[in-house]
The first five atom37 places (N, CA, C, CB, O) and aatype in JSON, in Angstrom:
{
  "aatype": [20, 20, 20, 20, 20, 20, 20, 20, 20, 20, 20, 20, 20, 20, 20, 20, 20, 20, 20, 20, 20, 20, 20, 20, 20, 20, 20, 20, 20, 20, 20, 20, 20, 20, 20, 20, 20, 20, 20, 20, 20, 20, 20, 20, 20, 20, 20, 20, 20, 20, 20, 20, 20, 20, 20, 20, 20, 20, 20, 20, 20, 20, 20, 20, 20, 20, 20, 20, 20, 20, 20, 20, 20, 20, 20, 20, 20, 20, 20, 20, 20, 20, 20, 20, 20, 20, 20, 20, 20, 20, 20, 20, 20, 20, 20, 20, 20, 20, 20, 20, 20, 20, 20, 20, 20, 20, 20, 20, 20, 20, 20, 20],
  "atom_mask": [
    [1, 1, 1, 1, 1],
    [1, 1, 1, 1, 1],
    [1, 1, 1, 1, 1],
    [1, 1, 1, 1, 1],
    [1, 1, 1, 1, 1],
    [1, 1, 1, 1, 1],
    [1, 1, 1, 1, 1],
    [1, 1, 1, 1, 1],
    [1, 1, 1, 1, 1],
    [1, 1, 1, 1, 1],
    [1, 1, 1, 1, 1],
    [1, 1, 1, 1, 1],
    [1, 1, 1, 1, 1],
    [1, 1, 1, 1, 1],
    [1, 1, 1, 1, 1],
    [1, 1, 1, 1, 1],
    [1, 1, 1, 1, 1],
    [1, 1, 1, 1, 1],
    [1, 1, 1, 1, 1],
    [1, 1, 1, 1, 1],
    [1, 1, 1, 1, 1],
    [1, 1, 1, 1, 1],
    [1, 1, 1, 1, 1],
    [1, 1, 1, 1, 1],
    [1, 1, 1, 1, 1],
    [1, 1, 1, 1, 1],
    [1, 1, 1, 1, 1],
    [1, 1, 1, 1, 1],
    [1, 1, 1, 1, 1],
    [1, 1, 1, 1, 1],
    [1, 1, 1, 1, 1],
    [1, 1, 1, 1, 1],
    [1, 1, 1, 1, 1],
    [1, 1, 1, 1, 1],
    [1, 1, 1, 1, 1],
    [1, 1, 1, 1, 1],
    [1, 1, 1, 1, 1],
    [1, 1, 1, 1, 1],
    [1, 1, 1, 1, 1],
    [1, 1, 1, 1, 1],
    [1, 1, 1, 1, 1],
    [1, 1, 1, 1, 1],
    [1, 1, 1, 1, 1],
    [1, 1, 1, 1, 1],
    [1, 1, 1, 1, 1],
    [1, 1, 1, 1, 1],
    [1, 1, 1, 1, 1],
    [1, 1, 1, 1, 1],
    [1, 1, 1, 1, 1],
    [1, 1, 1, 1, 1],
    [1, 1, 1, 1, 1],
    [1, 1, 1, 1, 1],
    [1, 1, 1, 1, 1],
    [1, 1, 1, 1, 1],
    [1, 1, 1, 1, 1],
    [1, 1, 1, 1, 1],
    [1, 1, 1, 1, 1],
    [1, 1, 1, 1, 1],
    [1, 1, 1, 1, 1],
    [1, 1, 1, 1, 1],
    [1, 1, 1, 1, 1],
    [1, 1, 1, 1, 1],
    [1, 1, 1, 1, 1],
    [1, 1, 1, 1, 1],
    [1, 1, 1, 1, 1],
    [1, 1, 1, 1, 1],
    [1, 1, 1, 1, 1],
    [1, 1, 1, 1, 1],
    [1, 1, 1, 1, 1],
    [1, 1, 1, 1, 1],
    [1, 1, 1, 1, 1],
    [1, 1, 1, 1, 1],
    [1, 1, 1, 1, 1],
    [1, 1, 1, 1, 1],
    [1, 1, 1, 1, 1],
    [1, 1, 1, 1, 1],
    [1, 1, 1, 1, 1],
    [1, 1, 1, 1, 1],
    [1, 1, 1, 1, 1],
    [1, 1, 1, 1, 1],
    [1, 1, 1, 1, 1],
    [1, 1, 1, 1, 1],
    [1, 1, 1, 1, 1],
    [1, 1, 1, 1, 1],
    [1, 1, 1, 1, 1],
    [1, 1, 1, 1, 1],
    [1, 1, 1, 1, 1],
    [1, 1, 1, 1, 1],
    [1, 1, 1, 1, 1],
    [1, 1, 1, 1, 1],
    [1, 1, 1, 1, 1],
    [1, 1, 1, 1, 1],
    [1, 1, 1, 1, 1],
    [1, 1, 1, 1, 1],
    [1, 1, 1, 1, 1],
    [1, 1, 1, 1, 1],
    [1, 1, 1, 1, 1],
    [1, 1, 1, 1, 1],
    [1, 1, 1, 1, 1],
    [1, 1, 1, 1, 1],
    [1, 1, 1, 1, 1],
    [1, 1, 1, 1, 1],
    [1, 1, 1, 1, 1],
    [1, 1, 1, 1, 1],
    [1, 1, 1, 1, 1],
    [1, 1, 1, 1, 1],
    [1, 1, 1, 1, 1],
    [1, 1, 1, 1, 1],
    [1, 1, 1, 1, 1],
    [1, 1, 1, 1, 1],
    [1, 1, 1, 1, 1],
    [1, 1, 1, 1, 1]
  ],
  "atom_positions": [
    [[94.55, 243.26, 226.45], [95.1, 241.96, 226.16], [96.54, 241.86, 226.61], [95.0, 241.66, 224.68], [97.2, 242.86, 226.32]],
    [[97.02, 241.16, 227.09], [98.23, 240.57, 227.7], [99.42, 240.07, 226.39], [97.65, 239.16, 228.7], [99.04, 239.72, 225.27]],
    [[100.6, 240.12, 226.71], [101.37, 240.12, 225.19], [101.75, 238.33, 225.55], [103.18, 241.59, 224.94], [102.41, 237.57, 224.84]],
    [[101.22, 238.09, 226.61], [102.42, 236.97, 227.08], [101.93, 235.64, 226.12], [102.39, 236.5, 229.12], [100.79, 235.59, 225.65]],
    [[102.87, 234.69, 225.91], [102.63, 233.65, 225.39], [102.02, 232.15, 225.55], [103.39, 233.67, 225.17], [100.82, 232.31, 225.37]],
    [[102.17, 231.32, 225.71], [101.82, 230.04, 226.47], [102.9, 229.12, 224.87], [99.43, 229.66, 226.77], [102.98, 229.3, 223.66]],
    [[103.48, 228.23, 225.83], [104.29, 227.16, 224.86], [104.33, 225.6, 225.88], [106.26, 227.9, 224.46], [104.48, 225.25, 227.05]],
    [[104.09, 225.06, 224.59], [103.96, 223.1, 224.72], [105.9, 223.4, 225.67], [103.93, 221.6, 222.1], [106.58, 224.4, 225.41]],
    [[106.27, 222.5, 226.49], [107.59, 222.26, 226.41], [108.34, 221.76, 225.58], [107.84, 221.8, 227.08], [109.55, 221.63, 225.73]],
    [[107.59, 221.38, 224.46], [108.73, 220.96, 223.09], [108.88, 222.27, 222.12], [108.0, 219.5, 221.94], [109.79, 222.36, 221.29]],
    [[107.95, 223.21, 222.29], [107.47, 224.63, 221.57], [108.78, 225.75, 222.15], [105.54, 225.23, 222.24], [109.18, 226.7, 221.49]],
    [[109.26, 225.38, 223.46], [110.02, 226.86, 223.78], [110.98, 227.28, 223.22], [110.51, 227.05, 224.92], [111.92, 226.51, 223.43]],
    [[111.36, 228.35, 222.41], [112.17, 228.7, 221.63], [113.97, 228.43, 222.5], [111.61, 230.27, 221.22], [114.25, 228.38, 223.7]],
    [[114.87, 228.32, 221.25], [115.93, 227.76, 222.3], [116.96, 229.14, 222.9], [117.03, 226.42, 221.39], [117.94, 228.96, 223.61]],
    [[116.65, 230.04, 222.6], [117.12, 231.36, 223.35], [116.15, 231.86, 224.53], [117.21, 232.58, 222.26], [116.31, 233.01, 224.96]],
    [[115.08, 230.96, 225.11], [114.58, 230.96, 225.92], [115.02, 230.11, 226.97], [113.65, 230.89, 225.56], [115.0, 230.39, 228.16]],
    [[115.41, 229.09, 226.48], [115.49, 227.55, 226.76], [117.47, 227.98, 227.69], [115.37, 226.17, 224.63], [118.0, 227.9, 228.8]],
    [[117.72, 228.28, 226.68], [119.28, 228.9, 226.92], [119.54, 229.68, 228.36], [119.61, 230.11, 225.66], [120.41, 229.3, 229.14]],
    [[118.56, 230.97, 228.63], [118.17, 231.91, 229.83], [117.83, 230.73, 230.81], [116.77, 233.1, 229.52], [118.65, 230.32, 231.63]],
    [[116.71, 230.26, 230.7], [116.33, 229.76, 231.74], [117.81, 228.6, 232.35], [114.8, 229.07, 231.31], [118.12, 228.48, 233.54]],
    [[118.43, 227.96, 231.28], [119.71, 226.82, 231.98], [120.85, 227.93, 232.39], [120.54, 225.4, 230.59], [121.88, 227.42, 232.83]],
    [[120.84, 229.18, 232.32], [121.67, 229.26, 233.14], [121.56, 230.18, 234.07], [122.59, 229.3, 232.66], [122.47, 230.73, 234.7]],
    [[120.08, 230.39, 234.15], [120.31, 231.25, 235.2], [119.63, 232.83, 235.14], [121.8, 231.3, 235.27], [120.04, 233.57, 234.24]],
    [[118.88, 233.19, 235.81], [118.55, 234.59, 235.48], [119.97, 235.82, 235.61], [117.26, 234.97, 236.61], [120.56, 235.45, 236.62]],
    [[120.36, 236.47, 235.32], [122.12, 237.19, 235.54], [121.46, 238.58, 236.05], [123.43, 237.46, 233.69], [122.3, 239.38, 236.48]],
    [[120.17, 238.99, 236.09], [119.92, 240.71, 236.16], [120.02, 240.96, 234.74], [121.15, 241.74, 237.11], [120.46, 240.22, 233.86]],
    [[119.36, 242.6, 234.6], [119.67, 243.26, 233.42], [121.16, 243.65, 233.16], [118.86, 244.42, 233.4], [122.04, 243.67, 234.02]],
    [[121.29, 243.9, 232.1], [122.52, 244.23, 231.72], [122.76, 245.76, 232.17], [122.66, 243.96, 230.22], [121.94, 246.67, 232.07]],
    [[124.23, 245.86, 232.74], [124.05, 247.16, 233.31], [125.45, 247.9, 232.91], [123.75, 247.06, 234.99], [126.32, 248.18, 233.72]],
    [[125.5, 248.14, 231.65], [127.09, 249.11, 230.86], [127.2, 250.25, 231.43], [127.09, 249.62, 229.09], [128.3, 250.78, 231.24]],
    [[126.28, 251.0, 232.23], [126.39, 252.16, 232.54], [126.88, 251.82, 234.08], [125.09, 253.01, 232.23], [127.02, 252.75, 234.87]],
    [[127.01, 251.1, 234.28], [127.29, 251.16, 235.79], [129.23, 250.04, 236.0], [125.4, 250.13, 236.77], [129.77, 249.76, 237.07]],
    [[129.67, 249.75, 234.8], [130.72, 248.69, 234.67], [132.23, 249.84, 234.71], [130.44, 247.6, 232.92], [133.25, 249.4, 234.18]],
    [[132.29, 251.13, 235.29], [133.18, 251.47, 236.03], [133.3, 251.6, 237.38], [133.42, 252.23, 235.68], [134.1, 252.36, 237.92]],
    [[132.43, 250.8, 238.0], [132.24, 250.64, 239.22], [133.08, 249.49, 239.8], [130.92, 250.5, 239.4], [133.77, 249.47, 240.82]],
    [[132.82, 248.41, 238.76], [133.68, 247.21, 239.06], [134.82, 247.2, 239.11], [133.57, 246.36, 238.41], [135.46, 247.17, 238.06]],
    [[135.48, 247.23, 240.39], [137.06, 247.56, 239.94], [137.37, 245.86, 240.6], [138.12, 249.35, 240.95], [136.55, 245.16, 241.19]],
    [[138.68, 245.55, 240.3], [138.98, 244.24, 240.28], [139.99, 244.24, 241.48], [139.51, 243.72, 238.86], [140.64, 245.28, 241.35]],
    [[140.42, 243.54, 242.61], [141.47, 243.28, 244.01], [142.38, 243.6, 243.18], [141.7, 241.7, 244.93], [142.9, 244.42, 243.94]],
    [[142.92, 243.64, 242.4], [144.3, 243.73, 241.61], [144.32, 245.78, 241.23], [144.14, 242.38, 239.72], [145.05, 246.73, 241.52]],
    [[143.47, 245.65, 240.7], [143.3, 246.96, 240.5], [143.28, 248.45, 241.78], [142.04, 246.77, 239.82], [143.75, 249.59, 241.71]],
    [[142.55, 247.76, 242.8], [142.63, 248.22, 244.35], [144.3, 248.37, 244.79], [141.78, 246.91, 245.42], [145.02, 249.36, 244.93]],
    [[144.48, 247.21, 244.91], [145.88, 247.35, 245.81], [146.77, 247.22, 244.8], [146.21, 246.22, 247.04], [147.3, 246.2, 245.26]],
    [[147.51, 247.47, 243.54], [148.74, 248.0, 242.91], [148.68, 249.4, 242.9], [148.96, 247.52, 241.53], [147.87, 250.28, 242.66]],
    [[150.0, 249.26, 243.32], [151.18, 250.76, 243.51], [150.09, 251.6, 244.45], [151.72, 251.94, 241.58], [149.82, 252.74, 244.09]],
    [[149.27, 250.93, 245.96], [148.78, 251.59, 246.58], [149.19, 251.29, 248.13], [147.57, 251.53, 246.17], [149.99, 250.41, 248.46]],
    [[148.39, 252.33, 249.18], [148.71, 251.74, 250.51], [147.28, 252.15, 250.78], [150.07, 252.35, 251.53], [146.34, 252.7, 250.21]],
    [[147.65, 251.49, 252.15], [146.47, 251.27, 253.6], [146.68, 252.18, 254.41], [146.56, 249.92, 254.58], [147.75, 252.79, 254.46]],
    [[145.84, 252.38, 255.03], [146.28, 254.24, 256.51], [145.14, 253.13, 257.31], [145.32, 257.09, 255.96], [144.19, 252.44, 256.94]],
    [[145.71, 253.36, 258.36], [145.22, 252.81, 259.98], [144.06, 254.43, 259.96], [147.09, 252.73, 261.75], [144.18, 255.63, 259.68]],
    [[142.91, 253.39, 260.48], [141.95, 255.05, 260.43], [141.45, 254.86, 261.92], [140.24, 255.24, 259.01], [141.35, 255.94, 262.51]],
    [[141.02, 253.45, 262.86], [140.68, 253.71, 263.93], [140.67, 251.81, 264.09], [139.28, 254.86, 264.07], [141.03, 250.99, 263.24]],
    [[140.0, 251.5, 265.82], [140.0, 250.52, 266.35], [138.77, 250.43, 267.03], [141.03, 250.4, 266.99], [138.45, 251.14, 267.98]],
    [[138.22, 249.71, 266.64], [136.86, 249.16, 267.61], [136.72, 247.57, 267.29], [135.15, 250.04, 267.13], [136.83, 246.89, 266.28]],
    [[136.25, 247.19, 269.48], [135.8, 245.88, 268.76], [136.54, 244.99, 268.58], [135.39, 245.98, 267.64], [136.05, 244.01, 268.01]],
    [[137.47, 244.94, 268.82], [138.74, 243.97, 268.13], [139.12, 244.03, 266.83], [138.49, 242.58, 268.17], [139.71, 243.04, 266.42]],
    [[138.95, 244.92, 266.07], [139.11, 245.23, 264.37], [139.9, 246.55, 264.49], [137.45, 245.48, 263.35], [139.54, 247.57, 265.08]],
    [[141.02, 246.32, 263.84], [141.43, 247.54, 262.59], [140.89, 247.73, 261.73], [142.43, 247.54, 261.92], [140.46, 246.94, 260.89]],
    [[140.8, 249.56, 261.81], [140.03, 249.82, 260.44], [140.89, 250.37, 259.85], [138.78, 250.62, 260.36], [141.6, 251.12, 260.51]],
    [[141.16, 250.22, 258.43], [141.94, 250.96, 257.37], [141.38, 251.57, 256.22], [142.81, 250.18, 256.87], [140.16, 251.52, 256.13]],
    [[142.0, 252.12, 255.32], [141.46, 253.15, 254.61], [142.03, 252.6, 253.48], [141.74, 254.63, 254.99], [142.91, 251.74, 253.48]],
    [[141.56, 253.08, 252.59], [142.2, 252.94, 250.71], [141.51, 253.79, 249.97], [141.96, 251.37, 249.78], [140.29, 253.79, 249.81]],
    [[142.46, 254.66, 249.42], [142.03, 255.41, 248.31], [142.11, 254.44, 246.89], [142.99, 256.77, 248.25], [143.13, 253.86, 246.51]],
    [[140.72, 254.41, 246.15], [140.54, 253.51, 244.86], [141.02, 253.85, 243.84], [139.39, 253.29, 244.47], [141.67, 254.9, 243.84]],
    [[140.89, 253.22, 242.83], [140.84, 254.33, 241.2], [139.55, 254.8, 241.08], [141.13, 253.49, 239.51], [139.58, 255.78, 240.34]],
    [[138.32, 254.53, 241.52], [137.45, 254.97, 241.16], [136.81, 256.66, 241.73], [136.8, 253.88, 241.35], [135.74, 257.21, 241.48]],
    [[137.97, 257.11, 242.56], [137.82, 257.82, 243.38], [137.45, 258.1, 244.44], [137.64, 258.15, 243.16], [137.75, 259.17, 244.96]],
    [[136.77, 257.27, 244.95], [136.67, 256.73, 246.14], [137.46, 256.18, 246.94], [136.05, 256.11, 246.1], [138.29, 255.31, 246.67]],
    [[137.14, 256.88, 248.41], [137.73, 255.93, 250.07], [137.02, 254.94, 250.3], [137.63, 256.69, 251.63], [135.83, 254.85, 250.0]],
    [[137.88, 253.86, 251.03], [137.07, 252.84, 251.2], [137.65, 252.61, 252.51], [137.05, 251.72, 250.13], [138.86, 252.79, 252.59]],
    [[136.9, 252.17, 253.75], [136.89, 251.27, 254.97], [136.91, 250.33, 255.07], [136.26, 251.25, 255.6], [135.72, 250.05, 254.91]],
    [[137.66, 249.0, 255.33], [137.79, 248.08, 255.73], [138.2, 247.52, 256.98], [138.17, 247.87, 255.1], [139.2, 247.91, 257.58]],
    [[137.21, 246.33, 257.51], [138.05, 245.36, 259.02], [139.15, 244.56, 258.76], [137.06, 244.14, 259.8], [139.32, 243.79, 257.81]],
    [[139.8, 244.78, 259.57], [141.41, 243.71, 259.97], [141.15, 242.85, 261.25], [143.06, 244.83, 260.46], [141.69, 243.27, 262.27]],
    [[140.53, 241.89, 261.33], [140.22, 241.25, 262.74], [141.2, 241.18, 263.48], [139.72, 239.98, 262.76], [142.22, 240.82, 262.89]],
    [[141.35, 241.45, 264.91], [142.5, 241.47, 265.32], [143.23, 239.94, 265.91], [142.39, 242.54, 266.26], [144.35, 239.85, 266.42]],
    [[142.17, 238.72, 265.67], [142.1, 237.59, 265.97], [142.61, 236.54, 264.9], [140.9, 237.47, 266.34], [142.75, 235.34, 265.16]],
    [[142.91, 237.22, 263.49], [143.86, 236.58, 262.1], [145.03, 237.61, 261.79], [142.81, 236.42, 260.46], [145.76, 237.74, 260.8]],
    [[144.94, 238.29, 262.95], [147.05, 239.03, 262.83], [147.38, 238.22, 263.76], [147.72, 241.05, 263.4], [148.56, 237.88, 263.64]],
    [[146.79, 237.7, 264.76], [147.8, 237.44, 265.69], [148.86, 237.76, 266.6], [148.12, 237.08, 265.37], [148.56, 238.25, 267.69]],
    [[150.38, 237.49, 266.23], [151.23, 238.25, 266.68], [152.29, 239.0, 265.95], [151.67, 237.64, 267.43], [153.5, 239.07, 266.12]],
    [[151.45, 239.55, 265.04], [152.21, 240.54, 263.73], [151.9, 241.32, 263.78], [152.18, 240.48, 262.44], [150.81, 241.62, 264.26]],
    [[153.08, 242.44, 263.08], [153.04, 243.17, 263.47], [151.62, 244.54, 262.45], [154.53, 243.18, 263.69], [151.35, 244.21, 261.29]],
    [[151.11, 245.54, 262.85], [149.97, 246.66, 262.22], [150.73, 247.92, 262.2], [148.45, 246.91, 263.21], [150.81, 248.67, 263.18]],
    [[151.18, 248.09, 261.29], [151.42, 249.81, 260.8], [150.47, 250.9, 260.5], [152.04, 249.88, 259.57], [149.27, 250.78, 260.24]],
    [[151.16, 251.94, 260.59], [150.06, 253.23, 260.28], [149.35, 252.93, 258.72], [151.05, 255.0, 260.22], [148.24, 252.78, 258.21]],
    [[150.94, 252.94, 258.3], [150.93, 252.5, 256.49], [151.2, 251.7, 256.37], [151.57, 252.95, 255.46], [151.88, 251.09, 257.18]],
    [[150.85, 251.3, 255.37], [151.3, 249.31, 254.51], [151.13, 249.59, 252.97], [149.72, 247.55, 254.98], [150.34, 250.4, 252.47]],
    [[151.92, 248.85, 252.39], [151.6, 248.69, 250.71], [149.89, 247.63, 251.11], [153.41, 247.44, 249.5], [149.53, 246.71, 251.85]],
    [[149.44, 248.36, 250.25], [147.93, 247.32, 249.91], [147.8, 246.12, 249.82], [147.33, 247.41, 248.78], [146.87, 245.49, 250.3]],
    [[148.86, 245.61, 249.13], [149.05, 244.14, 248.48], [149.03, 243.37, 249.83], [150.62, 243.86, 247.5], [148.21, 242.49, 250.08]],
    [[150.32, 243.93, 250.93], [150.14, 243.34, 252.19], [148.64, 243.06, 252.77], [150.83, 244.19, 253.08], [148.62, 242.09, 253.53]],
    [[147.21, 243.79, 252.54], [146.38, 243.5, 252.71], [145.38, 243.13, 252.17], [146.32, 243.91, 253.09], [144.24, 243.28, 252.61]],
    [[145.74, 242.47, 250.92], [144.55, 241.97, 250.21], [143.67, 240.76, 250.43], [144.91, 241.83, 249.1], [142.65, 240.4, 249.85]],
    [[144.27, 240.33, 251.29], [143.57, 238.96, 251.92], [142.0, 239.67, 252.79], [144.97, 238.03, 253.37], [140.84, 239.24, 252.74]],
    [[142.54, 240.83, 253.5], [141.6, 241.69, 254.0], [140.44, 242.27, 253.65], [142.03, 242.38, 254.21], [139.27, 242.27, 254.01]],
    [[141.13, 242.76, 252.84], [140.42, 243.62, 251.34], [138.65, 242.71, 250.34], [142.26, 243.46, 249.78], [137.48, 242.94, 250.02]],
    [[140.03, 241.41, 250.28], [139.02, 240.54, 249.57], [138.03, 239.99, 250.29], [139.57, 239.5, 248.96], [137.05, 239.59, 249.67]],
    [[138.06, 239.82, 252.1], [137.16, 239.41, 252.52], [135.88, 240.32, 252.88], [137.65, 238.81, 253.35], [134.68, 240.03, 252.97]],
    [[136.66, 241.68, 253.08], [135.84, 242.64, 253.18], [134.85, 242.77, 251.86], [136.65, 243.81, 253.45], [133.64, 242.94, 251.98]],
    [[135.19, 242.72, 251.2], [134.59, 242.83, 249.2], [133.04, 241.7, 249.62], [136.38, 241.54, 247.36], [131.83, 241.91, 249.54]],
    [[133.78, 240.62, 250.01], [132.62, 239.44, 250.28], [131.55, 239.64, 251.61], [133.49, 237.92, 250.59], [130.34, 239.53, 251.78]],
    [[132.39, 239.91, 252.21], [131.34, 239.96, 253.46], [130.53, 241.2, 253.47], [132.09, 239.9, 254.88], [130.1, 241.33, 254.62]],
    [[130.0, 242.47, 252.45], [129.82, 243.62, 252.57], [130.21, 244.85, 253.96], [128.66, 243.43, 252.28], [129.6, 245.51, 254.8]],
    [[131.78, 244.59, 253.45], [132.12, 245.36, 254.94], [133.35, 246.4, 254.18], [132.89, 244.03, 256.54], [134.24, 246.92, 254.86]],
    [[133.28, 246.56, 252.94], [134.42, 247.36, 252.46], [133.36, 248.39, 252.05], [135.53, 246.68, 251.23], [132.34, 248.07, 251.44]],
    [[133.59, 249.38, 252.33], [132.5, 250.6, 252.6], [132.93, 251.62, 251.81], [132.36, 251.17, 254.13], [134.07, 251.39, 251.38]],
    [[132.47, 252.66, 251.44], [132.71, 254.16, 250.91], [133.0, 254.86, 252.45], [131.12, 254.93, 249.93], [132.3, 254.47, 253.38]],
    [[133.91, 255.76, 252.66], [134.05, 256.43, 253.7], [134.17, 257.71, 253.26], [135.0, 256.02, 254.47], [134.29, 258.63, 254.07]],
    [[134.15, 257.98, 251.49], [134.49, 259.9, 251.28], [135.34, 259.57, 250.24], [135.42, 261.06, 252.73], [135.52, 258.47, 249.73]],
    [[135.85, 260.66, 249.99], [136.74, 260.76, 248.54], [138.01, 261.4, 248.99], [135.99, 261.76, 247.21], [138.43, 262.09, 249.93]],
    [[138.59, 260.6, 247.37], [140.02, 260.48, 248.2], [140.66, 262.05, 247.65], [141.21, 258.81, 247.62], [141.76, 262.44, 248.03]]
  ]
}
């Protein structure tokens, strides 16, 4: 026998009713919420290392709090005519950082 239910639409309980308006979110996942580190958390009191060039992209490096290296692109087509250091404070690149975060292009490269 099957556990599942069947309900009138005036019958659905309202902690059902609640899930469904906003949305399925995934399971809840506490064991995995030091993973989330926040752009703020990344780049204070940190820097960037120039790691290589392909492509028209700088790639740079960041050591996390989470212990982890991370890889990121610098297009070389939104510097323009500014200037790219070996090193940089982080903050200088968080515009980078954050797009990398979105576009799945901020990578694990090893530990720091």
């Amino acid at each position: 026998m099957s556990d599942r239910k069947v309900y009138g639409i005036d019958d659905i309980p309202q902690d059902i009713v609640d899930e469904i308006e906003k949305g399925y979110q995934g399971r809840s996942t506490p064991e995995l919420d030091h993973l989330m580190m926040s752009i703020k958390d990344i780049v204070k009191d940190n820097v960037v290392k120039f790691e290589f060039y392909r492509q028209q992209h700088m790639y740079y490096e960041i050591c996390c709090p989470d212990g982890q290296k991370y890889t990121f692109p610098v297009p070389l087509e939104d510097v323009m005519d500014a200037s790219l250091f070996a090193q940089e404070k982080a903050i200088t690149y968080m515009r980078y950082i954050r797009k990398a975060m979105d576009a799945g292009t901020f990578v694990v490269s090893g530990c720091c």
